[in-house]
C-alpha positions, 0 to 999 in steps of 0.5 A: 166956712160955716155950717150951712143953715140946713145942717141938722146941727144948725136947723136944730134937727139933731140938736137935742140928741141924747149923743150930742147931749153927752158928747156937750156934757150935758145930759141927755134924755136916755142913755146913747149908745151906738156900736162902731161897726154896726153898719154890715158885717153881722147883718143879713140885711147887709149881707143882702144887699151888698150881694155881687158888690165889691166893698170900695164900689158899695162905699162909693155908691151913695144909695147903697152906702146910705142904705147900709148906714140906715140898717142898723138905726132902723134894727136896733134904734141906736142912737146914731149912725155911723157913715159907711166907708171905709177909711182907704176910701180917701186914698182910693179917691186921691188916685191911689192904686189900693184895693179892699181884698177879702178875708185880707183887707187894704192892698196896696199895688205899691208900698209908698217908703221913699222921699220921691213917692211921698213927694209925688203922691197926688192930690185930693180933688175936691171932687172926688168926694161928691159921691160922699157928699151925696151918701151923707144927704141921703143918709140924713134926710132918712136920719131925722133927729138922730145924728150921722157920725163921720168918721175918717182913719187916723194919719199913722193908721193911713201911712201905716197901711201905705208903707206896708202896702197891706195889714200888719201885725206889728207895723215895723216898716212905718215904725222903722220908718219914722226913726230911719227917715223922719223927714220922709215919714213927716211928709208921708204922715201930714199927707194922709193927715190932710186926706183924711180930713178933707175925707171928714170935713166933707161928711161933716159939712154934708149933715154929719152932727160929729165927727170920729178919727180912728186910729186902728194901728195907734197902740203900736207907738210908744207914748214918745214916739206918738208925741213925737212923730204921729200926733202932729198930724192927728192934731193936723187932720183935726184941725181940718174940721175944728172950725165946724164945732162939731163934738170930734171923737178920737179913738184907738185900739190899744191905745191906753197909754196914749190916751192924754196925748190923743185927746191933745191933738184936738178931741172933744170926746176920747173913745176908750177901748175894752183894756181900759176902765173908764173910770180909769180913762178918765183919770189918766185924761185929767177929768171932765172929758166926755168919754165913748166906750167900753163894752168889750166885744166878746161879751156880746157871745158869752150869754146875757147875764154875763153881758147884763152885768158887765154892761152896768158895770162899764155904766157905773164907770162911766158915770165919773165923766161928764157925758158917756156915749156907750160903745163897744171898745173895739167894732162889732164881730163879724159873727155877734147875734143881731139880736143880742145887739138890739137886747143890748140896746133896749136894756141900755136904754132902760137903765134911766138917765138918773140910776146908779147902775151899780144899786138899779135893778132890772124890770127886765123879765 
């Protein structure tokens, strides 16, 4: 199904976006620049407003979720907003018994790693996911002309979390688990693939103007093993949403190596974390890639200066490909100075379209 014909993409709402711009390889009216995890987390504001409130219950509130997602536009004039969820939410919705702990992160009542729970996982409704729907409409019609980015977990992060039944640090059961049952794995990965993206088409199909599947758990695979037994189901829940021709943008955390076959599922755009220069991301993915990225998060506490000067350096970089959309390489520290964050924005957006970062000299006082 197409697009409706009041989507901000169709309506032409967000068409000459600077993101879109640079997501199309096109060029853009001032440098992008959004921040994963800029919604909550290092905000007053969000702190404020999600007093009292459990994080699965505020994602599933469309007036808060929409409020939380508009907070950091309005603060620091980013060039998107990224929707606020949180990627169990499709899991929550599909009747999965997970919760959000604090201080822990997703808890599974029961770890799913046999054949007979794959198989009896349940369905996602349709809808289930009204109350994302709603958050988006709202979000949107408070957006205007800039853009909402979805975004939905990737597969293995999904069945990651499922197998462990909580966050790990070395993911050894879902990574056992591909090797010691690869029929059970693929069967539990292509279910969380399709969740998540019936999860990502419905942003998407609500005013969403892109799309992000991220992969927090990625860097832990071997490039066989990704090629082999995860990728074809990231490939899958992109296929979910590549019919809406929205930019999609695929980003993992250590993922490097893994960065050709990632855009191979079906990217448009590749997200680049801090370990890996730009320039040299756009090497190892063959050229003319859009690419998102790359400050690296501790900069944003080790002074302006420092900050200054690693930022024009991750612009020099990613000039080499043909649309650069700037983001963190990872999500904003829950302890970042908001302030430092709209600093960050103002000077990326002074930095015109045109410079050479590495010879442009600061009118900045």
């Amino acid at each position: 199904m197409p697009l409706s014909g009041s989507h901000p993409l169709v309506s032409g709402v967000t068409a000459d976006a600077p993101l879109l711009a640079a997501y199309q390889g096109r060029k853009p009216s001032r440098r992008p620049v959004w921040f994963m995890r800029q919604a909550g987390r290092s905000l007053p504001e969000y702190k404020q407003v999600r007093q009292g409130t459990q994080m699965l219950e505020a994602c599933l509130t469309p007036e808060l979720a929409s409020e939380i997602t508009l907070q950091p536009v309005r603060r620091h004039d980013v060039d998107a907003g990224i929707f606020f969820s949180d990627i169990v939410v499709p899991l929550k919705l599909a009747g999965l018994d997970v919760e959000i702990k604090p201080g822990v992160g997703p808890v599974f009542a029961e770890p799913i790693r046999t054949a007979e729970q794959v198989a009896a996982l349940p369905r996602l409704q349709d809808s289930a996911l009204d109350p994302i729907r709603e958050a988006v409409r709202l979000t949107v019609a408070e957006l205007g002309s800039t853009p909402l980015i979805g975004f939905a977990g990737a597969p293995f992060t999904l069945a990651a979390y499922m197998v462990e039944g909580k966050p790990s640090r070395d993911h050894l059961g879902p990574r056992r688990l591909m090797h010691s049952d690869p029929e059970t794995w693929a069967a539990l990965a292509s279910w969380a693939a399709d969740v998540s993206g019936q999860f990502l088409r419905a942003q998407i199909e609500a005013g969403a103007s892109a799309g992000q599947l991220f992969d927090s758990w990625g860097g832990s695979l071997s490039r066989a093993d990704y090629d082999a037994l995860v990728k074809p189901a990231s490939a899958r829940a992109l296929a979910a949403v590549a019919d809406l021709g929205t930019p999609l943008v695929h980003f993992g955390v250590g993922t490097g190596e893994l960065l050709p076959s990632m855009l191979d599922a079906g990217a448009t755009v590749m997200g680049v974390d801090y370990r890996v220069p730009l320039d040299e991301a756009e090497s190892r993915l063959g050229g003319n890639v859009p690419l998102q990225g790359n400050i690296d998060p501790a900069l944003l506490s080790a002074g302006w200066e420092p900050l200054k000067a690693h930022t024009l350096d991750v612009l020099a970089r990613g000039a080499v490909a043909p649309g650069h959309v700037v983001n963190l390489g990872h999500g904003v520290p829950p302890d970042a100075d908001p302030e430092v964050l709209t600093r960050l924005v103002s000077f990326i957006h002074s930095v015109p379209v045109d410079a050479n970062p590495r010879t442009w000299e600061s009118q900045e006082a």
